[in-house]
TORVEXGU-316993 format. One record per atom (N, C-alpha, C, CB): residue in three letters; x, z, y. Coordinates in Angstrom, 2 decimals. Glycine has a CB too. Example, Ala and Ser with C-alpha at 12.3 -4.5 7.8 and 13.67 -1.06 7.14 Angstrom:
<atoms>
  code        X        Z        Y
   ALA    13.19     7.80    -5.69
   ALA    12.30     7.80    -4.50
   ALA    13.20     7.80    -3.30
   ALA    11.31     9.05    -4.47
   SER    12.85     7.08    -2.25
   SER    13.67     7.14    -1.06
   SER    12.90     7.87     0.03
   SER    14.08     5.72    -0.60
</atoms>
This chain:
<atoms>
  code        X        Z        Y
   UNK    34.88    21.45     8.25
   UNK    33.46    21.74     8.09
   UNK    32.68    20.44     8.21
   UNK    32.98    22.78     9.14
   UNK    31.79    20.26     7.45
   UNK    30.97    18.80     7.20
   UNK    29.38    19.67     7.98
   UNK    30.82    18.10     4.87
   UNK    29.06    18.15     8.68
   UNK    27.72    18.76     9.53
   UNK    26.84    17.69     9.14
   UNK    27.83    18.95    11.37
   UNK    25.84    17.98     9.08
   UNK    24.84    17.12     8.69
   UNK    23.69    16.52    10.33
   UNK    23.92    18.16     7.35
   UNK    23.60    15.49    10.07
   UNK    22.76    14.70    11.67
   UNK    21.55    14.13    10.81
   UNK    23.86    13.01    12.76
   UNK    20.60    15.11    12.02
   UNK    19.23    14.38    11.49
   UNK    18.28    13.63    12.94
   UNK    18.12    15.83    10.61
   UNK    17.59    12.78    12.53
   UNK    16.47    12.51    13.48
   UNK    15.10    12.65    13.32
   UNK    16.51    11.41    13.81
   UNK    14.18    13.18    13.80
   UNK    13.07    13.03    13.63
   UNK    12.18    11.46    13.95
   UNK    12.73    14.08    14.30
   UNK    11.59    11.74    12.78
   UNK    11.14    10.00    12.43
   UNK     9.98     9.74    13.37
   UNK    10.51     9.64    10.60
   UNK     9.23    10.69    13.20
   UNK     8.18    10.39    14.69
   UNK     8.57    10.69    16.44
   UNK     6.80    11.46    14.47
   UNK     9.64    10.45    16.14
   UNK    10.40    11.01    17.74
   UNK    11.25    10.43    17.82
   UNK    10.93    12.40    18.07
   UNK    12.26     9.45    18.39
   UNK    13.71     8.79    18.17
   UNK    14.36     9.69    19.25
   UNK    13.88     6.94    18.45
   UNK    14.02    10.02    20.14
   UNK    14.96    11.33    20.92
   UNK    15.51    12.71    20.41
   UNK    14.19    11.85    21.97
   UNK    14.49    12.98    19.32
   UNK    14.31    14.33    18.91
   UNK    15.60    14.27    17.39
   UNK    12.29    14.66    18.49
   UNK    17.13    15.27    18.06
   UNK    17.87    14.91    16.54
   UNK    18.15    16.84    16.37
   UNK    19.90    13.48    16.65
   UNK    18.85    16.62    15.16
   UNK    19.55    18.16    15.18
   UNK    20.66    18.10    13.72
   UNK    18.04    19.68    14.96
   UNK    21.31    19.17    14.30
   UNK    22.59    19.21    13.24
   UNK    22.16    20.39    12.79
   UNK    24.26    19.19    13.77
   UNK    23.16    20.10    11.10
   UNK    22.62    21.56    10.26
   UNK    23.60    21.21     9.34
   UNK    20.84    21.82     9.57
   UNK    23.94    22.71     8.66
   UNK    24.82    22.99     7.83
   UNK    24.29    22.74     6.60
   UNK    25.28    24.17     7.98
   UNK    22.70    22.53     6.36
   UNK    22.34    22.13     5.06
   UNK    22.13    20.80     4.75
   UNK    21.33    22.72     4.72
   UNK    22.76    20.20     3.80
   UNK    22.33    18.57     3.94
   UNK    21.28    18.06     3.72
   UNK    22.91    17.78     3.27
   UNK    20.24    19.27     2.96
   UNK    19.12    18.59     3.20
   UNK    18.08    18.68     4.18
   UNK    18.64    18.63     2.34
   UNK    18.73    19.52     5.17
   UNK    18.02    20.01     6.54
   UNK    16.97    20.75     6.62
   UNK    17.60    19.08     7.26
   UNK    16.45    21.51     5.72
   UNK    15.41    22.76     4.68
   UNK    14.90    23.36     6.08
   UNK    16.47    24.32     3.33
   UNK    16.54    23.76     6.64
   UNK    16.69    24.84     7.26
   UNK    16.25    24.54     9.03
   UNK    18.23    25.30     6.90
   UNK    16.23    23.45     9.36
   UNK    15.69    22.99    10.83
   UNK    14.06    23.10    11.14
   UNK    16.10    21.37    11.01
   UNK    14.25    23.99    11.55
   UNK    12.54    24.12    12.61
   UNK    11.88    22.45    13.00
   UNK    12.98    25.08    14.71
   UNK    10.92    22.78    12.83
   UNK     9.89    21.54    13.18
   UNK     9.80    21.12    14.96
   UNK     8.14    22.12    12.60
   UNK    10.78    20.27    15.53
   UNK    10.75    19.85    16.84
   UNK     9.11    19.63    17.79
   UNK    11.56    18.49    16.69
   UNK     8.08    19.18    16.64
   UNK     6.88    19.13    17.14
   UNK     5.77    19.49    15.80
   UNK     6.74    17.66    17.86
   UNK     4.79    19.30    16.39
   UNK     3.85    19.70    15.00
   UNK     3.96    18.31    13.71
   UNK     1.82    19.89    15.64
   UNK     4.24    16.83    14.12
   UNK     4.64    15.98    13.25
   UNK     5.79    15.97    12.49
   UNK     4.62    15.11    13.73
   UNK     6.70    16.50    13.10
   UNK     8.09    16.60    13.03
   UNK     8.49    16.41    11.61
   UNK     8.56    17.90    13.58
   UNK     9.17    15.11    11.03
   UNK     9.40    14.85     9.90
   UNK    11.09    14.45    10.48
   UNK     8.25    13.74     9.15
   UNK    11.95    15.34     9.29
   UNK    13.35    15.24     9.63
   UNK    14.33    14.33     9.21
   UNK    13.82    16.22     9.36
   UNK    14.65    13.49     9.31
   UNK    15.50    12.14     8.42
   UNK    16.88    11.89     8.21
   UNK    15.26    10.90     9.00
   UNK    17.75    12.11     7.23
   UNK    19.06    12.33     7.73
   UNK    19.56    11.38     8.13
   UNK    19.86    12.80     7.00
   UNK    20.48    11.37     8.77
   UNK    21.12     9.69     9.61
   UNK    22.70     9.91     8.92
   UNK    21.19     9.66    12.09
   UNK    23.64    11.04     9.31
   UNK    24.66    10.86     8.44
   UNK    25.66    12.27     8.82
   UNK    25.37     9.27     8.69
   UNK    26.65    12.26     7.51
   UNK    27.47    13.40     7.42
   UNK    28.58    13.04     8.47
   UNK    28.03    13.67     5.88
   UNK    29.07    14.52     9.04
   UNK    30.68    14.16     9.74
   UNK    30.84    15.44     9.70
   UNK    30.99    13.37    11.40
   UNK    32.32    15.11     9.49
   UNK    33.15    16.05     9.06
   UNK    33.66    16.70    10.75
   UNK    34.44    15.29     7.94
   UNK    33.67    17.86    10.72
   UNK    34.37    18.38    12.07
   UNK    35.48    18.21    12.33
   UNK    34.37    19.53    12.28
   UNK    36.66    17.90    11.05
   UNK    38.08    17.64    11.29
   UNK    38.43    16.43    11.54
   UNK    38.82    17.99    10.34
   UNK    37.65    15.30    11.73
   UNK    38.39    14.09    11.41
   UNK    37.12    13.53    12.83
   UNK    38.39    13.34     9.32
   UNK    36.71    14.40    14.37
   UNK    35.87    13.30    14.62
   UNK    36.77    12.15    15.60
   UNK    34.44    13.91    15.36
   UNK    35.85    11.09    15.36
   UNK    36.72     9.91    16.29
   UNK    37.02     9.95    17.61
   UNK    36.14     8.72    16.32
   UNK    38.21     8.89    17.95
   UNK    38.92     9.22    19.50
   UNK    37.44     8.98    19.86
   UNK    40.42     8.05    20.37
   UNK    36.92     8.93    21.34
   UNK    37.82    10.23    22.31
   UNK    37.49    10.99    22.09
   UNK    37.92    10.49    23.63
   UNK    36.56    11.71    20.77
   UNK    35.93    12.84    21.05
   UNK    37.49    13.88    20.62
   UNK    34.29    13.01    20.04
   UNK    37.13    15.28    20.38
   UNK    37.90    16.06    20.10
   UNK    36.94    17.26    19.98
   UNK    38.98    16.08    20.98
   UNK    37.37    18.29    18.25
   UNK    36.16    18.69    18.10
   UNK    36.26    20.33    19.19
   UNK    35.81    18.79    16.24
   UNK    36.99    20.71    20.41
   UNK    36.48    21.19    21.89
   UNK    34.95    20.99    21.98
   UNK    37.22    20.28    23.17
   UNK    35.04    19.54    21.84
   UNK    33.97    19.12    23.11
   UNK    32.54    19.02    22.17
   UNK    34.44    17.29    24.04
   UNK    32.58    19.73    20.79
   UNK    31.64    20.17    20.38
   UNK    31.34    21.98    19.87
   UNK    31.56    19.23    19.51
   UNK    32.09    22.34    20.61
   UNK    32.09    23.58    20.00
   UNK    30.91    24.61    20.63
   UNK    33.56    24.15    20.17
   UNK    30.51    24.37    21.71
   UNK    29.36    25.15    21.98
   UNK    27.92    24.60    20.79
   UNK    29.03    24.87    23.79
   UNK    28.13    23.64    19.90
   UNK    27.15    23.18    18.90
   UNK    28.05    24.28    17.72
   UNK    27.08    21.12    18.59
   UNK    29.07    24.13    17.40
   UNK    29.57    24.64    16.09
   UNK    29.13    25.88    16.65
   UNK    31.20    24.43    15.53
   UNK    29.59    26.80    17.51
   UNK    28.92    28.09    17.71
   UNK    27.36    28.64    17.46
   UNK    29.12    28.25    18.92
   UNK    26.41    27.35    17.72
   UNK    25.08    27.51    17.15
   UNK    25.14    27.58    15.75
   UNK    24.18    26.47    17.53
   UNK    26.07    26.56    15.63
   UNK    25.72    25.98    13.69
   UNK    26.16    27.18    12.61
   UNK    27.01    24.28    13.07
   UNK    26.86    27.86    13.38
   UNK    27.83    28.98    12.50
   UNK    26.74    30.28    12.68
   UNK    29.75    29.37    13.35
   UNK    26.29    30.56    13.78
   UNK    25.25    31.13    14.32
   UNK    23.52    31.34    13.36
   UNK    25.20    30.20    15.61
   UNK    23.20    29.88    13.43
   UNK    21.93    29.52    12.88
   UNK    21.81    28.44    11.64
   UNK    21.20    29.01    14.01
   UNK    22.69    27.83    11.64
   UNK    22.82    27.03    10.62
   UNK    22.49    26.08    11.15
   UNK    22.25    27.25     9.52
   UNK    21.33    25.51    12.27
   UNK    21.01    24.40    13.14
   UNK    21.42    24.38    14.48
   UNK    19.75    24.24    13.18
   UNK    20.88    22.82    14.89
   UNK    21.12    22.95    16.48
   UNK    20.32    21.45    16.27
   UNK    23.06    23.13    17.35
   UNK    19.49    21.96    17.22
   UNK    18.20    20.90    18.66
   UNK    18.56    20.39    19.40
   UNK    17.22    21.43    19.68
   UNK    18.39    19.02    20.10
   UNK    18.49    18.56    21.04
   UNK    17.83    17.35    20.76
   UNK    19.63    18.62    21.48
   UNK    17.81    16.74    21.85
   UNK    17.28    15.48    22.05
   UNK    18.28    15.00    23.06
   UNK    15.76    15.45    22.50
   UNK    18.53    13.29    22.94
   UNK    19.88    12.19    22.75
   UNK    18.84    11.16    22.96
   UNK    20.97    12.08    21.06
   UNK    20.04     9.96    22.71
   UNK    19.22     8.55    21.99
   UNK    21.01     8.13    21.74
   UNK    17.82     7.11    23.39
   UNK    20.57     6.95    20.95
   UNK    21.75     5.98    20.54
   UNK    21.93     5.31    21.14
   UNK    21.81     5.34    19.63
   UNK    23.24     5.11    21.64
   UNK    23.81     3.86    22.05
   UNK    24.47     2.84    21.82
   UNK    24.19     3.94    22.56
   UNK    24.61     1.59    22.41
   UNK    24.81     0.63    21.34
   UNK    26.42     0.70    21.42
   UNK    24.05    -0.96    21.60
   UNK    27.06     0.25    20.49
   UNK    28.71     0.09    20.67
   UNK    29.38    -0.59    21.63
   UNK    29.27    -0.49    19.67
   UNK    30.51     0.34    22.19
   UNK    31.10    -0.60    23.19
   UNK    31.89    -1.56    22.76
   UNK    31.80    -0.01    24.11
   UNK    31.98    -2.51    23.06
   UNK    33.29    -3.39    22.66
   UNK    34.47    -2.81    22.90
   UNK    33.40    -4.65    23.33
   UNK    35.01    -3.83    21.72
   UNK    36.59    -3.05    21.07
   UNK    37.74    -2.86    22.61
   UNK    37.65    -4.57    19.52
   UNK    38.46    -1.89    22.61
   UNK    39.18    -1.84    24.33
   UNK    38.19    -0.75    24.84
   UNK    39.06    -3.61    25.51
   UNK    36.95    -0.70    25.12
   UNK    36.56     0.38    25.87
   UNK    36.61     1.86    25.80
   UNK    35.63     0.21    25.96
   UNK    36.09     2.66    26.15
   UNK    36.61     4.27    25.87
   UNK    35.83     4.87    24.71
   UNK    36.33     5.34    27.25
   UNK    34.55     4.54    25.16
   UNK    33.85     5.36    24.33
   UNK    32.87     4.55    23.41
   UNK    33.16     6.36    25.14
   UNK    32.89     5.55    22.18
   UNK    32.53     4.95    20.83
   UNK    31.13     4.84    20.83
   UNK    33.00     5.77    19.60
   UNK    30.16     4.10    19.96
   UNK    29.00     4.25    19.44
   UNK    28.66     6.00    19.46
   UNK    29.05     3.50    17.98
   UNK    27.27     6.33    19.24
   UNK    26.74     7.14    18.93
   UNK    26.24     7.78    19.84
   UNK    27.26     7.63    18.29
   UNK    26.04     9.01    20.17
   UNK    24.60     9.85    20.55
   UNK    25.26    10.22    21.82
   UNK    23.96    11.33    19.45
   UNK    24.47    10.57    22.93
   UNK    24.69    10.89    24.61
   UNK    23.46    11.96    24.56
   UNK    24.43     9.28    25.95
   UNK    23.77    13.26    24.88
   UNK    22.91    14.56    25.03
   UNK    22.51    14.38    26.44
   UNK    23.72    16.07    24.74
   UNK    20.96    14.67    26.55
   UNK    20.61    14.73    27.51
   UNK    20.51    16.14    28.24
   UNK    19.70    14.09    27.37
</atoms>
């Protein structure tokens, strides 16, 4: 299953996943709320360490609603040797 990651452009905390790639289907996080896609991932292939477990209370929304809300931020990459990869930390 391919999921689509968006951020809201007037918000850098504010992201959400959706089954539509053009994100039609995601509710407005605030009254500005403009949705931006950042990028596709596939559910079968995500990178060590994740394992797609440790997203499945999201796939249960996504299968559910077609979206899922939250607010994150990015983090920067760890150097090569460390555990964990680039990308998003749920608050």
């Amino acid at each position: 299953m391919v999921i689509y990651l968006f951020r809201d452009r007037s918000n850098d905390e504010f992201f959400a996943f959706s089954t539509d790639v053009t994100g039609r289907n995601i509710p407005r996080a605030a009254a500005n709320t403009v949705w931006m896609f950042i990028e596709a991932l596939n559910t079968v292939k995500f990178p060590e360490p994740w394992d797609i477990g440790d997203f499945q209370y999201v796939l249960d929304h996504l299968h559910a609603d077609g979206y899922y809300l939250f607010q994150g931020e990015f983090v920067e990459a760890a150097p090569l040797g460390h555990a964990k990869s680039a990308g998003l930390m749920r608050h």
